[in-house]
C-alpha positions as CSV (number, residue, x, y, z in Angstrom):
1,X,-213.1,143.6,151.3
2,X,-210.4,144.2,149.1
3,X,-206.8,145.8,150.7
4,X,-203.8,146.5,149.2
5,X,-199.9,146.5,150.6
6,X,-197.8,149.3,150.1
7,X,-194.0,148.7,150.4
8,X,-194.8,144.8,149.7
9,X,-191.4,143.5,149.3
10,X,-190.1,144.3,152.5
11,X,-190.3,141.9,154.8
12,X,-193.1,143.3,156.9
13,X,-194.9,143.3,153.6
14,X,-194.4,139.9,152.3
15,X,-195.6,138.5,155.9
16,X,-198.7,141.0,155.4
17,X,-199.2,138.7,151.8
18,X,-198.7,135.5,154.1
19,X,-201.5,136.6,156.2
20,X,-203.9,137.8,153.9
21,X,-203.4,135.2,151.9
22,X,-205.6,133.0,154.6
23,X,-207.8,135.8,155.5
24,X,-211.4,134.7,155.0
25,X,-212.5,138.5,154.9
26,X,-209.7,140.1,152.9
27,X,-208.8,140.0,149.6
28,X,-205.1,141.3,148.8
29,X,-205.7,142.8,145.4
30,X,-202.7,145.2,145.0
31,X,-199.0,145.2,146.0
32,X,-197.0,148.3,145.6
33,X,-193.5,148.9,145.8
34,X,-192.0,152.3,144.4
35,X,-188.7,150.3,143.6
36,X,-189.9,146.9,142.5
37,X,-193.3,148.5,140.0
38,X,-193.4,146.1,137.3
39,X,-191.9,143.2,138.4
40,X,-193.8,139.9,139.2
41,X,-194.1,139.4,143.1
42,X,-192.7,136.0,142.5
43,X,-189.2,137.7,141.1
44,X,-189.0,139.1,144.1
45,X,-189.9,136.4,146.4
46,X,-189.9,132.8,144.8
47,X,-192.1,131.7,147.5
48,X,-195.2,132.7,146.4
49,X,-195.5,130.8,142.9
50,X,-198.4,129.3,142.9
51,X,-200.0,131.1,145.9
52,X,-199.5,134.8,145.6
53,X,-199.1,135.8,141.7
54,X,-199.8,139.5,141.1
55,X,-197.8,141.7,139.3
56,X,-196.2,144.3,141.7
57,X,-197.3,148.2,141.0
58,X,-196.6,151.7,141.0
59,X,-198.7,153.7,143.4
60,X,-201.3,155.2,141.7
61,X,-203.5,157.4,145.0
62,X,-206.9,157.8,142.0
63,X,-206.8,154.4,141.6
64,X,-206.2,152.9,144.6
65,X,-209.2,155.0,146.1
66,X,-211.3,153.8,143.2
67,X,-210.8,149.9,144.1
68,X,-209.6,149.4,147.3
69,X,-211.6,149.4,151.4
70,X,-208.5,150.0,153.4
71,X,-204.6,150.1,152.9
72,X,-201.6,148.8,154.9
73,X,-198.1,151.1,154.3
74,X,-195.4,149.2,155.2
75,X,-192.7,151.3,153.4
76,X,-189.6,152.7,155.2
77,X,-190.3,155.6,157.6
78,X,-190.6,158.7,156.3
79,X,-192.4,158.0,153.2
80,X,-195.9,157.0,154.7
81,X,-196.5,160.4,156.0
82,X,-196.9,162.0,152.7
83,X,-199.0,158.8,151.1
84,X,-201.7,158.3,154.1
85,X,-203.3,161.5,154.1
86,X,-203.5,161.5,150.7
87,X,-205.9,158.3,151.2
88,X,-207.6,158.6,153.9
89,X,-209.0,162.0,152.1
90,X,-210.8,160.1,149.7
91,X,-212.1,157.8,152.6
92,X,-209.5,154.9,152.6
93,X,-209.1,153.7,155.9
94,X,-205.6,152.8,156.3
95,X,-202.7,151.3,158.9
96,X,-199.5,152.6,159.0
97,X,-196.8,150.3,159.8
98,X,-194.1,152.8,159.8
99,X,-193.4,155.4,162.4
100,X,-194.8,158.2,161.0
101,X,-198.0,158.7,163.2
102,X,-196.7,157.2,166.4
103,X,-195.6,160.2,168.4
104,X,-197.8,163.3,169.3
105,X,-195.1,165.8,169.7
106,X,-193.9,166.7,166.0
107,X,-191.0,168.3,167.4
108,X,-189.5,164.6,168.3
109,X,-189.5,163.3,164.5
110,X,-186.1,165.3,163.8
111,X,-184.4,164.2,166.9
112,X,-185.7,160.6,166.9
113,X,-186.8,159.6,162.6
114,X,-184.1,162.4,161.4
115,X,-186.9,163.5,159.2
116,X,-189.8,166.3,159.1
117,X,-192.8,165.2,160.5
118,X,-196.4,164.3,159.5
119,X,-198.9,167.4,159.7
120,X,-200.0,167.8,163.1
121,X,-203.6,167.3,162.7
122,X,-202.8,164.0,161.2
123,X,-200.3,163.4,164.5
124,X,-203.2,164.4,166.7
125,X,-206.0,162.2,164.7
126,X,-203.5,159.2,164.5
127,X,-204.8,156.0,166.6
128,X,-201.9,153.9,168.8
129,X,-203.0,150.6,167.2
130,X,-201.5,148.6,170.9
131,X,-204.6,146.2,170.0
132,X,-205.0,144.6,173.9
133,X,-204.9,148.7,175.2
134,X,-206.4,150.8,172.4
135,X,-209.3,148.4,171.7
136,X,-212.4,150.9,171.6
137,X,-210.0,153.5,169.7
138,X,-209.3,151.3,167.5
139,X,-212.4,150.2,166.1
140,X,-213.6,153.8,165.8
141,X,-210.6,154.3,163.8
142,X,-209.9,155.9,160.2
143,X,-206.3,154.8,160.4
144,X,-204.1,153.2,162.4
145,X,-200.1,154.1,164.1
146,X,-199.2,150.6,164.0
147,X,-196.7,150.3,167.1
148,X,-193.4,149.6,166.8
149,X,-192.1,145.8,167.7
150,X,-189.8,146.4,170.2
151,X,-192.5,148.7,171.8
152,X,-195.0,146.1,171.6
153,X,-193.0,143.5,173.5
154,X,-192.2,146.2,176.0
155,X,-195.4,147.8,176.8
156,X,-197.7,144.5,177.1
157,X,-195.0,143.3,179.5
158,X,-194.9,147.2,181.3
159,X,-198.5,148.1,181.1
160,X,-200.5,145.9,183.7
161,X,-198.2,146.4,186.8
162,X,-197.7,150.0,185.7
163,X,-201.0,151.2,186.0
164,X,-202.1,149.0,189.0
165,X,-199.7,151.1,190.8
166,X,-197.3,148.4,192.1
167,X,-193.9,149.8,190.7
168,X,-191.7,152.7,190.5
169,X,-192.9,153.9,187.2
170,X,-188.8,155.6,186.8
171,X,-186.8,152.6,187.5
172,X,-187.5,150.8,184.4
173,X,-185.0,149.2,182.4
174,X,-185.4,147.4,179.1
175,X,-182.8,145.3,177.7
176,X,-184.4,144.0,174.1
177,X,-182.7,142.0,171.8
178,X,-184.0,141.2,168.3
179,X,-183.3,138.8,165.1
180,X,-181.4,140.4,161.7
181,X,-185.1,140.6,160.0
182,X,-186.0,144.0,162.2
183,X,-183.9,145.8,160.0
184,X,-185.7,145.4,157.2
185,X,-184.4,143.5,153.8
186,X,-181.9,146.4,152.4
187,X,-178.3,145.8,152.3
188,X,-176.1,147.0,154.8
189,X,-172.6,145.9,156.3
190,X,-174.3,146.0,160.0
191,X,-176.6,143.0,159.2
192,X,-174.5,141.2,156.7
193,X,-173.8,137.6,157.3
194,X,-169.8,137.9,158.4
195,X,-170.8,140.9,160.5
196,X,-173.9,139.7,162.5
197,X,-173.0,135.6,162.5
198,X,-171.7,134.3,165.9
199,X,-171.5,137.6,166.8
200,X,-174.0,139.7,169.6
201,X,-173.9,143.5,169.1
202,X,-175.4,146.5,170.8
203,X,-176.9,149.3,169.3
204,X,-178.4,152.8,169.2
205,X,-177.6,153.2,172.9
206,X,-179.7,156.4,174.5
207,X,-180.7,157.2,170.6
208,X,-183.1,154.4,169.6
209,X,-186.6,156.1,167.9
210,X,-188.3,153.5,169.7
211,X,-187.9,155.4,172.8
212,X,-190.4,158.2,172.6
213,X,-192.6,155.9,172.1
214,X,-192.6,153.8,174.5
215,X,-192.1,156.6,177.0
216,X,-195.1,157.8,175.4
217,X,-197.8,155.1,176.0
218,X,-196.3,154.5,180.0
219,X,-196.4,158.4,180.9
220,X,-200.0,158.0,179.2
221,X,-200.9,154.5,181.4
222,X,-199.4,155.9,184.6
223,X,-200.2,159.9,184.5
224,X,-197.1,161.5,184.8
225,X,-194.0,161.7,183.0
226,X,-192.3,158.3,182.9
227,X,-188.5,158.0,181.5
228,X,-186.9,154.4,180.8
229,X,-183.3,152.9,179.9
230,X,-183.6,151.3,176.6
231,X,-180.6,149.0,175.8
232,X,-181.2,147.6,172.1
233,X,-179.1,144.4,171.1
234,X,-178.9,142.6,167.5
235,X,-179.3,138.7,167.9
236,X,-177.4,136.2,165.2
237,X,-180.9,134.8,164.3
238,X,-183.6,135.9,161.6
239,X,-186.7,136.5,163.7
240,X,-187.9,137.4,167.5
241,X,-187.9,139.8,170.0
242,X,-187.2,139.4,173.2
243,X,-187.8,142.7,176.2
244,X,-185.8,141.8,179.5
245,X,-187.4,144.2,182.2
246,X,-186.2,145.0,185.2
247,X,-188.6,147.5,187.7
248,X,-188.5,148.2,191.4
249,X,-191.6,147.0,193.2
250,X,-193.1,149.7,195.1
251,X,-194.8,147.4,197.7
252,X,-194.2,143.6,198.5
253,X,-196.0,141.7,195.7
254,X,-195.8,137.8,195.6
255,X,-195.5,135.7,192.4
256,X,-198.5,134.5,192.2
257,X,-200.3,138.1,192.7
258,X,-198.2,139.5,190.1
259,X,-199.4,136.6,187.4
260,X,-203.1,136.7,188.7
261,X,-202.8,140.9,187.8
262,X,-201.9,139.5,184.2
263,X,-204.3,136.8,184.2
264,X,-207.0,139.2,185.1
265,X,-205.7,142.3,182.9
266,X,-205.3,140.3,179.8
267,X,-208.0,137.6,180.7
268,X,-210.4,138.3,177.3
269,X,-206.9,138.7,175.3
270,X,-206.5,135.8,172.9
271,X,-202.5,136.8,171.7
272,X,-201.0,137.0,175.0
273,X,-200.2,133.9,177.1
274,X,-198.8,134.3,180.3
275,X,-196.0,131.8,182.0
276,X,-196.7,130.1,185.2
277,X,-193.9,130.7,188.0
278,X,-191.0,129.5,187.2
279,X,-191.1,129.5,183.5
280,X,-190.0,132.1,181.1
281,X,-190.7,132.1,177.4
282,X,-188.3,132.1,174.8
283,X,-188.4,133.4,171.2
284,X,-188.4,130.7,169.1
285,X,-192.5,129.4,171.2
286,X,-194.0,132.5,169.4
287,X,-192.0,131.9,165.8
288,X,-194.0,133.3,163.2
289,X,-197.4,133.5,165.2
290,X,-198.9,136.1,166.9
291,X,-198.8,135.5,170.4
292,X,-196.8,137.6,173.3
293,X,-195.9,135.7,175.6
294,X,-194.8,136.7,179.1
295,X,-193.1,135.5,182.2
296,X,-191.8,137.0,185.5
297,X,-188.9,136.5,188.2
298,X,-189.5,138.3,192.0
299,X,-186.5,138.5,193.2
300,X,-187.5,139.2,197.2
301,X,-183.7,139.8,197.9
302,X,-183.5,143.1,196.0
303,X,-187.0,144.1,195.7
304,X,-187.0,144.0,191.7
305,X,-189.6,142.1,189.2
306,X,-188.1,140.8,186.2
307,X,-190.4,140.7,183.4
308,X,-189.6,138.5,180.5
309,X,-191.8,139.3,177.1
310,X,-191.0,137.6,173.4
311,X,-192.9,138.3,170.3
312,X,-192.3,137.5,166.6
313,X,-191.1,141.1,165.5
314,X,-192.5,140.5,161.9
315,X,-196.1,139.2,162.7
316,X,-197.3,140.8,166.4
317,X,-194.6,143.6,166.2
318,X,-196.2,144.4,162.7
319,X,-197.9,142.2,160.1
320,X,-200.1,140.3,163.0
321,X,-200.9,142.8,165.2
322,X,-201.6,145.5,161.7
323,X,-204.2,142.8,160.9
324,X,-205.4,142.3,164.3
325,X,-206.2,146.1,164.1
326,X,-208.3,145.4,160.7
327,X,-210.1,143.0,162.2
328,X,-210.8,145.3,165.0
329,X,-211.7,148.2,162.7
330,X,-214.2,146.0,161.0
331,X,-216.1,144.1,164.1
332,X,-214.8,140.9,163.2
333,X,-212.8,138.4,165.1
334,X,-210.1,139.4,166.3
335,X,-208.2,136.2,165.9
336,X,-209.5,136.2,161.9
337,X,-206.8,134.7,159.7
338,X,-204.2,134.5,162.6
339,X,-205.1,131.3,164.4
340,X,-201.6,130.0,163.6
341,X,-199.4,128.0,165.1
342,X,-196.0,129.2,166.4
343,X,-193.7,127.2,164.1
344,X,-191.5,124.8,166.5
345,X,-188.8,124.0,166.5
């Protein structure tokens, strides 16, 4: 099946090439990027000589719907809204790894993206592509709202306990911390070296677009309206993602019946590993894999659970989990071409 990347030279891009490149179903035969067109892919990223040598294009919609099964937009928000439709009229299936098609409510977009929204019919068509949740959606799917990473982190770790009833869905707090590389490759004083080295910095308190959306999914899960504190923090180290939870217990849980519910839940879910008691994972055990892995702390004092979830923001908070979703959409393995190792240390 041959798929192209759109916005390859970001980073969520170039780790969709490094995927593909070992897919045994796919076959990348067209990068795009609007501001590197013309160049070799190998200017861009040195890398790839030898592995990955393409020349990188301008997006041509005719063309691309002439020669290509299915497309992956990993281009800054705001721009995919206007591009996927166009495909997925001439019967492209695509994925979206941008917000553009997350939210339902086009009235969010200004307040949350600061930009117009997608048409609503595309909004309301749009499938969440949370792979372990939305798997029968998914694989009926035209295209795909790739989630966002910190919401992927946060909801795998949320959604079990949430909808078995065992918490008080509006005492959740998420404190998320993430490497440099979630910002994306573009220059900008806020992730320069000086600025982000030795140094641990919150951001986008009470404004973060990630917020809708997550608030989104949970009120979804647990029928009725569920609000959350999201505290965002940037982390002196390229990739990873880690959600800190905290959520009052509505009923006294132990340990162990809080890890059997996320044994059980996620029991035919090969991407997401769950700790035994007493150990929590840490960022750099899913390095450039595609795993989720999760822990917990009951505190019995207080009544809270502590949820502990870490991903790799660039594969299962997008490149992974956007071909984990192809595979999906196309009845094949859903492990295909991701059986990777977490790189240690």
């Amino acid at each position: 099946m041959k798929v192209a990347v759109i916005g390859g030279t970001g980073y969520g891009g170039v780790e969709l090439i490094r995927l593909l490149a070992h897919h045994p179903h796919a076959e990348l035969s067209a990068v795009l990027s609007h501001t590197q067109s013309g160049k070799d892919l190998v200017e861009v990223y040195p890398h790839l000589t030898g592995i990955v040598e393409q020349t990188v294009q301008a997006l041509d919609v005719e063309q691309l719907a002439e020669t290509h099964d299915l497309v992956f937009l990993a281009t800054p928000s705001g721009v995919s809204k206007d591009i996927l439709p166009q495909l997925v009229e001439k019967g492209i299936r695509c994925i979206d790894l941008a917000g553009d098609f997350r939210l339902k409510d086009p009235q969010l977009y200004p307040q949350w993206y600061h930009h117009e929204p997608a048409s609503d019919a595309y909004l309301q068509k749009a499938v969440y592509g949370l792979s372990e949740i939305y798997r029968e959606e998914i694989a009926q799917a035209k295209f795909i709202a790739n989630p966002g990473c910190y919401p992927t982190a946060a909801l795998l770790g949320l959604i079990p306990i949430l909808k078995a009833g065992w918490i008080d869905p509006h005492t959740v707090i998420i404190d998320a911390k993430s490497g440099v590389s979630g910002a994306g490759r573009k220059q900008s004083l806020a992730t320069h070296f000086s600025e982000t080295n030795e140094n641990l910095k919150v951001y986008k308190l009470g404004v973060h677009q990630h917020i809708p959306e997550i608030e989104q999914i949970l009120s979804n899960v647990g029928q009725q309206e569920v609000k959350i504190t999201f505290a965002t923090h940037l982390v002196p180290m390229t990739r990873g993602i880690m959600c800190t939870m905290y959520v009052q217990l509505n009923e006294g849980k132990t340990t162990k019946e809080i890890i059997d519910l996320y044994h059980s839940f996620y029991e035919r879910d090969a991407f997401v590993r769950i700790r035994p008691e007493g150990v929590w994972p840490a960022t750099k055990e899913v390095y450039g894999s595609n795993y989720c892995d999760i822990g917990f702390a009951h505190d019995q004092r207080t009544g809270r659970l502590v949820i502990v979830s870490v991903i790799d923001n660039l594969v299962k908070g997008a490149a992974g989990q956007a071909i984990q979703n192809m595979n999906i959409m196309n009845n094949w393995d859903e492990t295909t071409g991701l059986n990777v190792l977490p790189v240690y240390p």
